[in-house]
C-alpha positions, 0 to 999 in steps of 0.5 A: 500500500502507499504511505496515503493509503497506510494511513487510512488502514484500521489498526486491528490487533489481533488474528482472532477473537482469541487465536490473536491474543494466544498466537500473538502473546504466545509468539512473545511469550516465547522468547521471554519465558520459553517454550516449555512455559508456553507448552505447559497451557497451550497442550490442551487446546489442540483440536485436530478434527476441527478441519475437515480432512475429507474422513481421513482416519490420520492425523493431518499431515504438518504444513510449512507455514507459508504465506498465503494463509487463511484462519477461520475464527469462531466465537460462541457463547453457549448458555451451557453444554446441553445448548447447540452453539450459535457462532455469534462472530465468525472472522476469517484472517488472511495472511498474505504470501509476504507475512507482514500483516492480516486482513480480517473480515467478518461474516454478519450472524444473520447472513442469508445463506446456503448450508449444505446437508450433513449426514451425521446431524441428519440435517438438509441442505437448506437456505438460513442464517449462517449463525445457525449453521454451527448449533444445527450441525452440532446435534449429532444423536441426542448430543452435541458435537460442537466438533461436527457444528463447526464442519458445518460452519466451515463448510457453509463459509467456504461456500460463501467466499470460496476459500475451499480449504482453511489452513487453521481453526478456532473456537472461543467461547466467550464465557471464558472470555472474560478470564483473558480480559481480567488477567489483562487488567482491563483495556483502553479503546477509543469509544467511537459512538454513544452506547446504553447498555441493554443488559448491565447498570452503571455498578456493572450488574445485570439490570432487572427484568420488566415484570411482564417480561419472564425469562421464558419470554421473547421480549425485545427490551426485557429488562429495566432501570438505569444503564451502564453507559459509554460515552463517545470519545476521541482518545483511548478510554480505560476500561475494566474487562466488565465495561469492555466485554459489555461495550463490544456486546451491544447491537440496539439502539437507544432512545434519543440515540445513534441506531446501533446493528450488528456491523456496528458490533462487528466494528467495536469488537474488532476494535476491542481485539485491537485493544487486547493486542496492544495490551498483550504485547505491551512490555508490561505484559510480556516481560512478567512471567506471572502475567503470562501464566494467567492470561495463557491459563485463561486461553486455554480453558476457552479456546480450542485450536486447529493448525492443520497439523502444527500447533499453537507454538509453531503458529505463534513462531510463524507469525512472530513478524506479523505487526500489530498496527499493520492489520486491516479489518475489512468491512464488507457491505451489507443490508437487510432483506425484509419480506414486506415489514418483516426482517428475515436476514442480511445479505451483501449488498452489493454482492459483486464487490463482496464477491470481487473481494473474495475473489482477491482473497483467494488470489492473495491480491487483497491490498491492491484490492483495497486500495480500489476500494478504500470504502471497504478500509475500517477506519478506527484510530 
């Protein structure tokens, strides 16, 4: 890219709703603490079967890690085990030949879509949110196979961007999350809009819920009383992993505020991975031994990790060149598709340029791409 243009790329931080805090915390805590250190948290997040290896009984055989490369990344938030997960955020990272940086680029939850059928869930082929693609596919004979939801799920994204075969995987759960965000201390991120919370009061507790509005109830705004509130600002705001977790969380709009959807989500939660980045790789951060067992302590009980044959080691040395204030997070444009009042789903629109760009992706000609498009750069601080 020019120097122009450079200055225009969003700063995102990290490849992943975690894979980035690991990979890259990893690829530092590495060269402080050691190996043996790093192993000690990472051995039990591997999960070969996430990628498909078309039935193959075998381990997946070990790749150079070579650029070009894609990650897809899924975050979920089940209730509990007994519940089918929902990909709440589904990012692909592409990794040029070159190595220097990431683009990432998000698949909006309620994306209309074709997802093929799956002989182990006994589901169809059938057109649907592509957030639904997991939590189905997971119903594998009165249980759930969060590993068989997940093949759908990639299945269903190569089919929208043609990317036919991911080079990683992974899978964070959300509601271990927030233990990453505590070992961190908390982030600074800039507050780029007025935001109400729909679920916490200002103490960070949850708010009450209407009385004709019982958890069993599909209420659109169940709950009631004051709300935590995140106020726009031009500099970087410290938040407490409470504040940041909620922030990134909402997606409706207030009274007397800006309308929020979920490319406004998507934006602040690629905002908030810039944050956990910036915080992970600060010099307090990867110097303090202490520090770097919690937050790798905290990964491991959330994520679940694919390389296609190497591990999180072998990925976070691949990558250990990879600048941080270099990544680009792409936003692809879309829009809702309404059968007269009534929502139904999204879709991109226009679906040539969301197709063009895929098309580059697989090309690894993204930069040139965007600097055609310069309306497809987030533009964040």
């Amino acid at each position: 890219m020019t120097k122009t243009a450079k200055r225009r790329a969003p700063l995102w931080a990290r490849i992943s709703a975690v894979v980035g805090c690991l990979l890259m915390v990893t690829s530092g805590a590495t060269l402080v603490t050691g190996k043996a250190l790093v192993a000690k948290y990472t051995g039990g997040i591997t999960n070969e079967d996430l990628l498909d290896t078309g039935g193959a009984q075998t381990a997946p055989t070990k790749k150079d890690l070579k650029g070009p490369l894609n990650i897809l990344l899924v975050g979920i938030d089940p209730r509990k085990e007994t519940t089918p997960p929902l990909s709440d955020s589904i990012i692909i990272a592409h990794i040029p030949a070159d190595m220097s940086t990431a683009y990432l680029f998000s698949m909006p939850r309620d994306l209309y879509v074709e997802i093929p059928a799956d002989a182990k869930s006994n589901t169809r082929a059938r057109r649907a949110k592509i957030n639904s693609a997991m939590a189905d596919g997971s119903q594998v004979n009165g249980k759930i196979d969060v590993t068989n939801g997940f093949k759908v799920l990639s299945k269903t994204v190569s089919g929208v961007t043609g990317i036919k075969e991911f080079d990683a995987a992974a899978i964070i759960n959300f509601g271990g999350f927030k233990d990453i965000v505590e070992a961190l201390g908390g982030v600074s991120m800039v507050i780029d809009m007025d935001v109400k919370s729909e679920h916490l009061t200002p103490e960070g507790k949850q708010r009450p819920r209407l009385p004709n509005c019982p958890v069993t109830s599909k209420c659109e705004h169940p709950y009631t009383g004051p709300q935590a509130y995140y106020k726009k600002s031009t500099k970087p705001v410290r938040l407490q992993p409470w504040q940041a977790l909620d922030y990134v969380r909402q997606r409706y709009e207030f009274k007397g505020g800006p309308t929020m959807t979920d490319y406004d989500r998507q934006r602040h939660q690629q905002q908030f991975i810039k944050a956990m980045a910036k915080e992970a790789m600060s010099k307090d951060i990867v110097t303090d031994v202490g520090k770097m067992t919690k937050i790798l302590d905290a990964a491991g009980k959330s994520l679940t990790f694919d390389g296609g044959g190497n591990g999180p080691i072998e990925w976070a040395l691949a990558l250990k060149d990879l600048n941080v204030d270099d990544m680009v997070t792409v936003k692809l444009p879309g829009g809702g598709i309404y059968e007269g009042p009534d929502y139904i789903a999204e879709e991109f629109r226009p679906a040539l340029v969301a197709n063009e760009f895929f098309q580059a992706v697989k090309e690894d000609r993204v930069a040139p791409f965007l600097l055609d498009h310069p309306q497809l750069v987030n533009m964040d601080s």
